[in-house]
Structure formats: structure tokens, C-alpha cells
N, C-alpha and C positions, 0 to 999 in steps of 0.2 A: 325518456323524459317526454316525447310527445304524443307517448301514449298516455300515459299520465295526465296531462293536459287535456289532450281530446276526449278523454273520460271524464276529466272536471266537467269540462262546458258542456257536454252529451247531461250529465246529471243538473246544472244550473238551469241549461234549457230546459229540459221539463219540469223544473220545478217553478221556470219562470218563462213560459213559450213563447210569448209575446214583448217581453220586456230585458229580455240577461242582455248587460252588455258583455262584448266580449271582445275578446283581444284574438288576430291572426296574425304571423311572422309568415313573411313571405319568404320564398328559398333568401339563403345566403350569393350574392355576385357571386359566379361562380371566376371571373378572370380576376377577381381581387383575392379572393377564396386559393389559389394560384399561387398567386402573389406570396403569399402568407405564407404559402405552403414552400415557397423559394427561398424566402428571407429565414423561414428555420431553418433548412436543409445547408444553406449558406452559413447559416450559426452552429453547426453538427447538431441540431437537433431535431429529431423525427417526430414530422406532426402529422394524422394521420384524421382526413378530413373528409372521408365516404359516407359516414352520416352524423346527424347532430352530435350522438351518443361516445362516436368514434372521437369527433373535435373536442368533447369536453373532459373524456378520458386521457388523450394525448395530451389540451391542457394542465390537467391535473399532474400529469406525470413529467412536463417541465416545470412548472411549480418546483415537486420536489427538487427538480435537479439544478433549478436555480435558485436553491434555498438561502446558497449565500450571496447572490446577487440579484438582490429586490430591484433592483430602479434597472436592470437591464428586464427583467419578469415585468414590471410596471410598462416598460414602452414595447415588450411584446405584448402586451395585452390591452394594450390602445391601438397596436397593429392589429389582432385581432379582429377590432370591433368593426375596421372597416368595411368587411365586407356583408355584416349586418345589415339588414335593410328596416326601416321605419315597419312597425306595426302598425295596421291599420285595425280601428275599433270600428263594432256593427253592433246593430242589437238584433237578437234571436228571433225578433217578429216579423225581420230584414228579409230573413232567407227564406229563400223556396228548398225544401225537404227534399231531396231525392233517392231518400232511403238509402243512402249510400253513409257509411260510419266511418 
């Protein structure tokens, strides 16, 4: 998924170099990200949180397995969010290039 993204804005940027707004996610807390990874492990369920890709696959696959209990899936996934952090928006005319992708 964030390759995905950084391919978007890579393509917006040059099509708008001086003007794309755009959106960065900074890391996930990593002691909250912890946390998360305690309160499943506590609930027998294995969340597996090394990279984005990893956390949303492990998501997806308690989803299923709490298919018949939504409002427990609902407040693991407001536990989730906390260790999300605010995206900050820039616009592409912001940054200095340093040729790095």
C-alpha cells in the first residue's frame, strides 16, 4: 500500500510540481503499536504488526474471525487507531528533491 501511494504522489507531483497537495503518515507509536499488539495477544488473537502491509493483513484476518462479534471487532479497531499518528499535508512546491524515491 505505500508503494502504491508514493507512486501516486511521485505521478501528481510531476504533473503539478509546484502546487499537489499531499498527504504524509508519519510512523505508527511504536509503544502504543505494543500495546495493540498485547491486548490481541491477550484476546488469542495474532496481530502481526512489522509493516503496514503485515498490520492490515493481520487486521483483515481478525475481521474474519470475528465475524460473529462485531462490537468486540468495532472496539479492536478503535484500539487500532491509536497508535496512528495525524497526517501532516504539504504541498509539492514545499519540498527540496533529493532524488531519493
Amino acid at each position: 500500500m505505500k508503494t502504491c501511494s508514493k507512486t501516486t504522489a511521485q505521478v501528481i507531483t510531476r504533473a503539478y510540481p509546484s502546487c499537489a497537495l499531499l498527504r504524509r503518515h508519519p510512523e505508527p507509536n511504536l509503544s502504543k503499536l505494543r500495546d495493540l499488539e498485547s491486548f490481541c495477544s491477550k484476546h488469542g488473537l495474532q496481530l502481526n504488526a512489522s509493516s503496514s502491509s503485515e498490520l492490515n493483513q493481520s487486521l483483515e484476518r481478525i475481521r474474519h474471525e470475528l465475524k460473529d462479534d462485531s462490537v468486540f471487532f468495532d472496539v479492536l479497531m478503535n484500539y487500532a487507531t491509536k497508535p496512528m499518528q495525524l497526517a501532516t499535508y504539504f504541498c509539492s512546491g514545499d519540498v527540496i528533491d533529493n532524488g531519493k524515491d
